[in-house]
Backbone as CSV, one residue per row, in Angstrom:
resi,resn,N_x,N_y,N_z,CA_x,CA_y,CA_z,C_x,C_y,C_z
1,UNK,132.971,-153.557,-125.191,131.615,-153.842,-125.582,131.235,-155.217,-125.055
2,UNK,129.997,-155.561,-125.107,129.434,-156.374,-124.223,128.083,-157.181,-125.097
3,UNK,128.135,-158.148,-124.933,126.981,-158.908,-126.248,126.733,-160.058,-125.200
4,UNK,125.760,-160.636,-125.621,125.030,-161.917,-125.084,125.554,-163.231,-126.215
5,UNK,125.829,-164.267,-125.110,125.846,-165.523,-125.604,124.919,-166.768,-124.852
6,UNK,124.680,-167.707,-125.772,123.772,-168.797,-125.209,124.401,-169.622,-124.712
7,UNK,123.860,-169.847,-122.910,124.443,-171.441,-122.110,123.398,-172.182,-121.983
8,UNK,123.825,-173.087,-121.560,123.063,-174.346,-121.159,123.336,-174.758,-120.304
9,UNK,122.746,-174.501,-118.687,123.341,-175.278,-117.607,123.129,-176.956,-117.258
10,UNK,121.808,-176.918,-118.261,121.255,-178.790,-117.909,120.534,-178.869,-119.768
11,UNK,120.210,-180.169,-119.943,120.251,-180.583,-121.106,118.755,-179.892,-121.894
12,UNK,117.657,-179.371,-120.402,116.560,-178.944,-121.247,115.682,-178.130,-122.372
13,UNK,116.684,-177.638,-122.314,116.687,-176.804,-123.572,116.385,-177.562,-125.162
14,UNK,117.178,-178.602,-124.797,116.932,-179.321,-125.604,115.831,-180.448,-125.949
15,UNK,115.035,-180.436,-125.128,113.418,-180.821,-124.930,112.244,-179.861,-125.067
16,UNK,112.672,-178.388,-124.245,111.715,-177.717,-124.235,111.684,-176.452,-125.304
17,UNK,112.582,-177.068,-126.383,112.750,-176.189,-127.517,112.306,-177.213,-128.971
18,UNK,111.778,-176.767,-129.806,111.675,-177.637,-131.201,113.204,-177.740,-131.492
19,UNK,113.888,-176.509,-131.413,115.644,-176.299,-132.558,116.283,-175.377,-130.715
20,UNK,116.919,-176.361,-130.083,117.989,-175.241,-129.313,119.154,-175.022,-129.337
21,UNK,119.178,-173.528,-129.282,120.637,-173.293,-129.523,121.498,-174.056,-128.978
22,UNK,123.119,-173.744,-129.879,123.924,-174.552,-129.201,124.453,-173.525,-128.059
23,UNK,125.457,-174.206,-127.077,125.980,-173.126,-126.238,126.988,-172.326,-127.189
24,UNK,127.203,-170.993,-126.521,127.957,-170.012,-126.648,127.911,-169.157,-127.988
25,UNK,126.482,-169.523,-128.756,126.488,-168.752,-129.961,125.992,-167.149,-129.689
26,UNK,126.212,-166.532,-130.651,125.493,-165.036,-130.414,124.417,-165.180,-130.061
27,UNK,123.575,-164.106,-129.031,122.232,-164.065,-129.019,121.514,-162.892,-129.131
28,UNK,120.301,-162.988,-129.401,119.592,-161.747,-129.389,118.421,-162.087,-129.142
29,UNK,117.686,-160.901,-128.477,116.142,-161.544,-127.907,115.406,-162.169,-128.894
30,UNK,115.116,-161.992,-130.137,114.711,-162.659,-131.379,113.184,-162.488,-131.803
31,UNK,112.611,-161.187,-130.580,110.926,-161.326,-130.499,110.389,-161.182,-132.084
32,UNK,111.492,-160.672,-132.824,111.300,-160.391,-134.408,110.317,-161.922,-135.779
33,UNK,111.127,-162.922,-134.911,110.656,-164.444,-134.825,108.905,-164.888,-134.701
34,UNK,108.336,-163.972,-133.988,106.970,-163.622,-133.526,106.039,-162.679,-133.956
35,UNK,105.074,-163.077,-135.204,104.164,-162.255,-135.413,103.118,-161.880,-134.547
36,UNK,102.935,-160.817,-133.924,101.604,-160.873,-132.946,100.078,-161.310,-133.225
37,UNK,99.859,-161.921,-134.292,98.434,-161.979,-134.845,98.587,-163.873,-134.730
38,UNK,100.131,-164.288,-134.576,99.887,-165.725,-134.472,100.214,-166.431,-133.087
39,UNK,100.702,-165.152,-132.387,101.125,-165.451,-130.683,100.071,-166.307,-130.282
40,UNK,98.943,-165.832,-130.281,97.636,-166.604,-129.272,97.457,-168.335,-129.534
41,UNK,98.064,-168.579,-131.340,97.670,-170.040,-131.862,98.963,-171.223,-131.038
42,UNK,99.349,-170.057,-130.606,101.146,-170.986,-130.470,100.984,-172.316,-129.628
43,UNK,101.102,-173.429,-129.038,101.085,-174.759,-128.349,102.421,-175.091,-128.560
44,UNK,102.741,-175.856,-127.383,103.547,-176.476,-126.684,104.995,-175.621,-127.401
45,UNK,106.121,-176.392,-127.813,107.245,-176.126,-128.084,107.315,-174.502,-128.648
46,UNK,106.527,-174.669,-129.453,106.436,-172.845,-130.162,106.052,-172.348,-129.044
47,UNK,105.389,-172.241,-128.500,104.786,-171.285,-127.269,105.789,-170.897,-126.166
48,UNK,106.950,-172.525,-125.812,107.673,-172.192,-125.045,108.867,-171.192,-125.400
49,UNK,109.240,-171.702,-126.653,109.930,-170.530,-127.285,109.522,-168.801,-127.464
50,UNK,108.258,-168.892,-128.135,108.145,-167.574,-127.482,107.975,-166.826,-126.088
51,UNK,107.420,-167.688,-124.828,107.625,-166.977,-123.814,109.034,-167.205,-123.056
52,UNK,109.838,-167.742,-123.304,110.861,-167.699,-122.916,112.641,-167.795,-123.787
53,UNK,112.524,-167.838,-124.682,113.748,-168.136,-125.695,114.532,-166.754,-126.436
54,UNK,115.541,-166.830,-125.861,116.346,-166.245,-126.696,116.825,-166.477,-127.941
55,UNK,117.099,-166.077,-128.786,117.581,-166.908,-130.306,119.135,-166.680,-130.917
56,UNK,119.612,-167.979,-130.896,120.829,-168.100,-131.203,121.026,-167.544,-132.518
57,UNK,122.006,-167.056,-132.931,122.153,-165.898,-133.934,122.530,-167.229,-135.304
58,UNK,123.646,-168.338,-134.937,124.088,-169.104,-135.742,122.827,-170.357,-135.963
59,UNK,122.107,-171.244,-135.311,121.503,-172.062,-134.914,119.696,-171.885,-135.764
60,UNK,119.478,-170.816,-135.541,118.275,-169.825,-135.263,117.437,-170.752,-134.449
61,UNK,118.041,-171.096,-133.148,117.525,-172.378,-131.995,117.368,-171.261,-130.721
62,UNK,116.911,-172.062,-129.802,116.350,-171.140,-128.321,117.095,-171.304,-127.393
63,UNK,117.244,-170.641,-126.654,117.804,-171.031,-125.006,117.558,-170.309,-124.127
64,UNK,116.898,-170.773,-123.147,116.335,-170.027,-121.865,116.905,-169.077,-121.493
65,UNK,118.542,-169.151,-121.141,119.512,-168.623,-120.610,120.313,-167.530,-121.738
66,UNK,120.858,-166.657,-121.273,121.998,-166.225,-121.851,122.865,-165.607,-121.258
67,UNK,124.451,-165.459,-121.078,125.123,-164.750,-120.667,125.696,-163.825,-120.804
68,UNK,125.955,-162.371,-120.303,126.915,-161.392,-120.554,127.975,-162.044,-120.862
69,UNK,129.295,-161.200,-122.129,130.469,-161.587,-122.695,130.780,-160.909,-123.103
70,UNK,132.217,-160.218,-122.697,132.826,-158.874,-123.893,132.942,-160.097,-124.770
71,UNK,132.856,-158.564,-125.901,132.989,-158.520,-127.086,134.048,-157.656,-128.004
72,UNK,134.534,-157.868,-128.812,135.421,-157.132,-129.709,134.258,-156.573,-130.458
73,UNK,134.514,-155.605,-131.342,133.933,-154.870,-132.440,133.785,-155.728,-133.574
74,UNK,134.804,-156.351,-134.148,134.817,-157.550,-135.166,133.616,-158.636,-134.923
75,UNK,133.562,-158.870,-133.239,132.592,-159.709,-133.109,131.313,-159.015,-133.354
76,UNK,130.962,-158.491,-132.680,129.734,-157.269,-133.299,129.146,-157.769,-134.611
77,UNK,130.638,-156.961,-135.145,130.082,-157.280,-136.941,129.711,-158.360,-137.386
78,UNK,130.366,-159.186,-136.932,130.528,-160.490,-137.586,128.646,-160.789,-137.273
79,UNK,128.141,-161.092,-135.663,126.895,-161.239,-135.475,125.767,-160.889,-136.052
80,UNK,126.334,-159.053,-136.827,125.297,-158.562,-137.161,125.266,-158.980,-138.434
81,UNK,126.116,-159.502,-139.293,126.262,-159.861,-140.481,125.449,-161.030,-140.802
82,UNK,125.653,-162.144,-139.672,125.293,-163.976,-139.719,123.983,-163.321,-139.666
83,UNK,123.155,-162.430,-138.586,121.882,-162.226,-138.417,121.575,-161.725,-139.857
84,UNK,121.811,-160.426,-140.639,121.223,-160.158,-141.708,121.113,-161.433,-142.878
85,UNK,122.501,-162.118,-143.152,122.002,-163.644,-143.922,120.941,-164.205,-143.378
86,UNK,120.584,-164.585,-142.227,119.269,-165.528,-141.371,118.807,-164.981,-141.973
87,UNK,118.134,-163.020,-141.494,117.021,-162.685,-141.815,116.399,-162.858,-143.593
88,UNK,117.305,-162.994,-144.499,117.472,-162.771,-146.117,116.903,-164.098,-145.872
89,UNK,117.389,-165.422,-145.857,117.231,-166.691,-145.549,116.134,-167.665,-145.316
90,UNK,115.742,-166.884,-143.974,114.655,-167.405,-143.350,113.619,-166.758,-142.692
91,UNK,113.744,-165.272,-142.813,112.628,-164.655,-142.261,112.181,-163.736,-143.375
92,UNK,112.702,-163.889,-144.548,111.766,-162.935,-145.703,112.250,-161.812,-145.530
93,UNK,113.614,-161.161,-145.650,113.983,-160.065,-145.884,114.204,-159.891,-146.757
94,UNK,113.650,-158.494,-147.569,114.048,-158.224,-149.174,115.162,-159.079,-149.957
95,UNK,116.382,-158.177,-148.826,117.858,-157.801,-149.446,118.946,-157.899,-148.432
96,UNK,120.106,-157.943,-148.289,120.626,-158.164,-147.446,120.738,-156.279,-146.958
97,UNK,120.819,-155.219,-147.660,120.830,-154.154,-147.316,120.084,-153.976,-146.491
98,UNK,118.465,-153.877,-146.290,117.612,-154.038,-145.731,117.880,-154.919,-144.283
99,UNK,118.199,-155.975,-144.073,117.770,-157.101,-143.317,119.725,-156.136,-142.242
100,UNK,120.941,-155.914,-142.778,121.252,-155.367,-142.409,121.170,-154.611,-141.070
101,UNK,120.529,-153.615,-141.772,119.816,-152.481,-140.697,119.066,-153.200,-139.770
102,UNK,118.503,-154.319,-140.015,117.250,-154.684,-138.705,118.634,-155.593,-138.110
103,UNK,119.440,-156.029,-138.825,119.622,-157.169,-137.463,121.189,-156.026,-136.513
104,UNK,121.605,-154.614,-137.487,122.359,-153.562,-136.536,121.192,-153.376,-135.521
105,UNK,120.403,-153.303,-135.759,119.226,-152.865,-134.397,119.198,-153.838,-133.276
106,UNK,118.914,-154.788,-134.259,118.628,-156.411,-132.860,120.035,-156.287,-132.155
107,UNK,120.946,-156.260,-132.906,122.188,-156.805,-132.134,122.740,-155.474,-131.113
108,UNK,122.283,-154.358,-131.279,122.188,-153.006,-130.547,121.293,-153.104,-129.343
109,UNK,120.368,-153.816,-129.546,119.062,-154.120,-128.572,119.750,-155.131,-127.618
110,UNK,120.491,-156.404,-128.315,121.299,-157.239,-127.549,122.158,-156.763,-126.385
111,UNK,122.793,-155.549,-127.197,124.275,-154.717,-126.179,123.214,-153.985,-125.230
112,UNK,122.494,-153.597,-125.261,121.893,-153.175,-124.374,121.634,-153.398,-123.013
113,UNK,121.067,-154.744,-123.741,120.814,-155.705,-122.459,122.333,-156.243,-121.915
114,UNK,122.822,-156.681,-122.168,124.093,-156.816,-122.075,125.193,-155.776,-121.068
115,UNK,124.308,-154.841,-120.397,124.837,-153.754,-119.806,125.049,-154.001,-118.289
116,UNK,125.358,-155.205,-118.392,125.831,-155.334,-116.652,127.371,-156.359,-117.245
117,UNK,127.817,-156.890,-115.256,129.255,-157.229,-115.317,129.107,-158.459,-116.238
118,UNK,130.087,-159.022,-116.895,130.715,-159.848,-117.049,130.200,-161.345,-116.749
119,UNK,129.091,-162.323,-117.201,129.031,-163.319,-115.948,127.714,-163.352,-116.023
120,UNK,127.378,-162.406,-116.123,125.597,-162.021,-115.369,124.740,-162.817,-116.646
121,UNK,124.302,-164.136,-115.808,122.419,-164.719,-116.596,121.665,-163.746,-117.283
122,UNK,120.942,-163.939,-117.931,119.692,-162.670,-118.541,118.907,-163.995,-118.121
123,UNK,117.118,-164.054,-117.986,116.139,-164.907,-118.638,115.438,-163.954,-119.327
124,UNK,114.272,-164.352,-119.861,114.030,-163.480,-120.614,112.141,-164.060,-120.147
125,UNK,111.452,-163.139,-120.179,109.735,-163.881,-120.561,108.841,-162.824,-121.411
126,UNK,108.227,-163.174,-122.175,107.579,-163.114,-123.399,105.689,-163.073,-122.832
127,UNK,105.137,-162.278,-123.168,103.649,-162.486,-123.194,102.842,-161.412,-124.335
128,UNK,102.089,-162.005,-124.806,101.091,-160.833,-125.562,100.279,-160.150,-124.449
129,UNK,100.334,-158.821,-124.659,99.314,-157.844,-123.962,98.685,-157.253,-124.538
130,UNK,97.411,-156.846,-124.941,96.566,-155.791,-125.787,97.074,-156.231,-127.345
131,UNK,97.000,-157.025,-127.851,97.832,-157.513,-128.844,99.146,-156.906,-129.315
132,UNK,99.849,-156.430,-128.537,101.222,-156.192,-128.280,102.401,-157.116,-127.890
133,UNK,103.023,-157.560,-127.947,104.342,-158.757,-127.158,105.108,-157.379,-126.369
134,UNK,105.305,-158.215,-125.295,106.322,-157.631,-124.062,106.698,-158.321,-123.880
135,UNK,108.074,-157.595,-123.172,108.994,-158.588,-122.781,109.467,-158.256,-121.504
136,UNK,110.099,-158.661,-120.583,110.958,-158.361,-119.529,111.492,-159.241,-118.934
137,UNK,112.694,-158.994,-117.975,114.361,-159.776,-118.217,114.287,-159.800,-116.718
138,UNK,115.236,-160.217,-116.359,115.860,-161.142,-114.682,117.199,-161.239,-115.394
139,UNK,118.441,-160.653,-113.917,119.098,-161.222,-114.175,119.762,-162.059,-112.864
140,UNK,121.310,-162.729,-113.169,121.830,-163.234,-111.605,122.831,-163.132,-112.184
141,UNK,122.939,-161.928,-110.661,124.827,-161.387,-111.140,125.868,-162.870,-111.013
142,UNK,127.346,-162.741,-111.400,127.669,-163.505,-111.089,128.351,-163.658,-109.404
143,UNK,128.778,-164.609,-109.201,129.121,-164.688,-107.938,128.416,-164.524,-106.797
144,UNK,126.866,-164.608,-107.273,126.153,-164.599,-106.475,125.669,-166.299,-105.723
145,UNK,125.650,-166.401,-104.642,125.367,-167.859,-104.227,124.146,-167.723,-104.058
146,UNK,123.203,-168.837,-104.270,121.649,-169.001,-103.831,121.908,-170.480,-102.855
147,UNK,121.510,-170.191,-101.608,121.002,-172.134,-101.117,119.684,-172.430,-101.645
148,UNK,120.102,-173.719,-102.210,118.943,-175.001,-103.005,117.809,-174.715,-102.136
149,UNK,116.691,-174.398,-102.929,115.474,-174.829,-101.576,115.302,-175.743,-101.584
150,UNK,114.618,-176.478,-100.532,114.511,-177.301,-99.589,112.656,-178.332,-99.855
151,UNK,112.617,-179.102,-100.465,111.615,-179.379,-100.777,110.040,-179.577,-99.870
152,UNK,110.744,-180.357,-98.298,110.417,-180.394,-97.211,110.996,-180.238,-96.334
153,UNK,110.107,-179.195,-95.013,111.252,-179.223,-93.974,110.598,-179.052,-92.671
154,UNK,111.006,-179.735,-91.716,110.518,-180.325,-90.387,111.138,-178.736,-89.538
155,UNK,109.819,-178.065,-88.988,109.993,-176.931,-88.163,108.960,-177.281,-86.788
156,UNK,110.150,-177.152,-85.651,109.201,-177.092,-84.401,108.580,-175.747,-84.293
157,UNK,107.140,-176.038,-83.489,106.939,-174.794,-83.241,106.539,-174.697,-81.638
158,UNK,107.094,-173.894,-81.145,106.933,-173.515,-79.838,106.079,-173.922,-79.051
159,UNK,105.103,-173.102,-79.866,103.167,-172.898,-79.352,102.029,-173.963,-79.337
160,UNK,103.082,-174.611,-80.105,102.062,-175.847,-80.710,102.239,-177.041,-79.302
161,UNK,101.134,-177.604,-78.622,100.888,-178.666,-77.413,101.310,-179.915,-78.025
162,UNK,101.816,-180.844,-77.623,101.795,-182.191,-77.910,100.551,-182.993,-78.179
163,UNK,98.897,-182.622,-78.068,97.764,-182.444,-77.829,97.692,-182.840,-79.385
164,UNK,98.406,-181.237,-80.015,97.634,-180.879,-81.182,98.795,-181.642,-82.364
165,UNK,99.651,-182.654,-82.038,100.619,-183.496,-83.202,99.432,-183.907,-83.768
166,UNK,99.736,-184.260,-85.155,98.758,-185.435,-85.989,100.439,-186.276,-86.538
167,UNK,99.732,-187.268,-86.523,100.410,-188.528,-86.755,100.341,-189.073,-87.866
168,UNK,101.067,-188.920,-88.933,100.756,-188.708,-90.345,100.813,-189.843,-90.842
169,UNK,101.247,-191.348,-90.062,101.607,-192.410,-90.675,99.963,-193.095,-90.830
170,UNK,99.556,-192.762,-89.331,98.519,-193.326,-89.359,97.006,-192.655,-89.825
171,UNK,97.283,-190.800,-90.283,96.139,-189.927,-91.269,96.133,-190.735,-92.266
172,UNK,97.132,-191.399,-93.061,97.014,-191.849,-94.349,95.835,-193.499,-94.357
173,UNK,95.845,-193.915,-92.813,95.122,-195.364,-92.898,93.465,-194.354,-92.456
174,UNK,93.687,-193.786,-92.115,92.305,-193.312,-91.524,91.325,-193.210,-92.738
175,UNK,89.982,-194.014,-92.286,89.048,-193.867,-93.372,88.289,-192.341,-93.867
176,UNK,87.957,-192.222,-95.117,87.353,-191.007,-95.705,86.383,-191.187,-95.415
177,UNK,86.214,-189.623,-94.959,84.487,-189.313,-94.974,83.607,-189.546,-96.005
């Protein structure tokens, strides 16, 4: 079995979240976190969390990222258990019987996603549509290499005359029209 955990490759998470998860806790998409009637009021930190945050199961904090991770069955439980306390806790669930069942679902919804190798990023992005929330995922397998792009980059071109260079040291002294 296969479950999601929260990384952190650089510290921002921890800026562009009010509460971010720590690394390597359980995760689950968390859209449950999000009433659709208050999506539209959301600004800055809340907003970023909902269009992009996963929710740490222990933390109830965000993180952009999450990774595929087997899992044991024990772990399972254990996740779905910490989630039903949260939900009793902090999101207004009856009973723990109740809250239970929703967070066997979330954490079922988790394995789901969770259905590639070993390694593999999720992101996640978040938008209201028709007053509905959607969601949809990206992932990057592992072992995949990307080269850094390149911020600027000096390309000759064939076609182009020596005529038609502009001389950029001296565009910047040139007076405005």
């Amino acid at each position: 079995m296969k479950l999601l955990r929260t990384i952190r490759l650089d510290p921002s998470d921890t800026f562009v979240f009010a509460r971010a998860a720590e690394p390597s806790e359980w995760a689950v998409p968390g859209t449950f976190a999000f009433a659709p009637m208050h999506v539209a009021g959301l600004e800055g930190k809340a907003r970023t969390a909902f269009r992009s945050g996963f929710l740490g199961i222990n933390s109830l904090g965000w993180s952009t990222l999450v990774a595929v991770v087997e899992a044991s069955e024990a772990d399972r439980a254990a996740a779905a258990d910490l989630l039903a306390r949260r939900l009793v806790e902090r999101f207004g669930a009856p009973d723990l019987a109740v809250a239970r069942g929703a967070a066997e679902e979330e954490i079922a919804y988790a394995a789901s996603l969770a259905n590639h190798p070993e390694g593999t990023v999720i992101a996640l992005a978040r938008r209201l549509e028709n007053g509905d929330i959607r969601e949809s995922f990206r992932t990057l397998a592992p072992g995949v290499a990307t080269k850094p792009a390149r911020a600027f980059a000096i390309v000759e071109d064939a076609d182009e005359s020596p005529a038609e260079e502009i001389d950029l040291l001296n565009l910047a002294r040139r007076p405005r029209p």
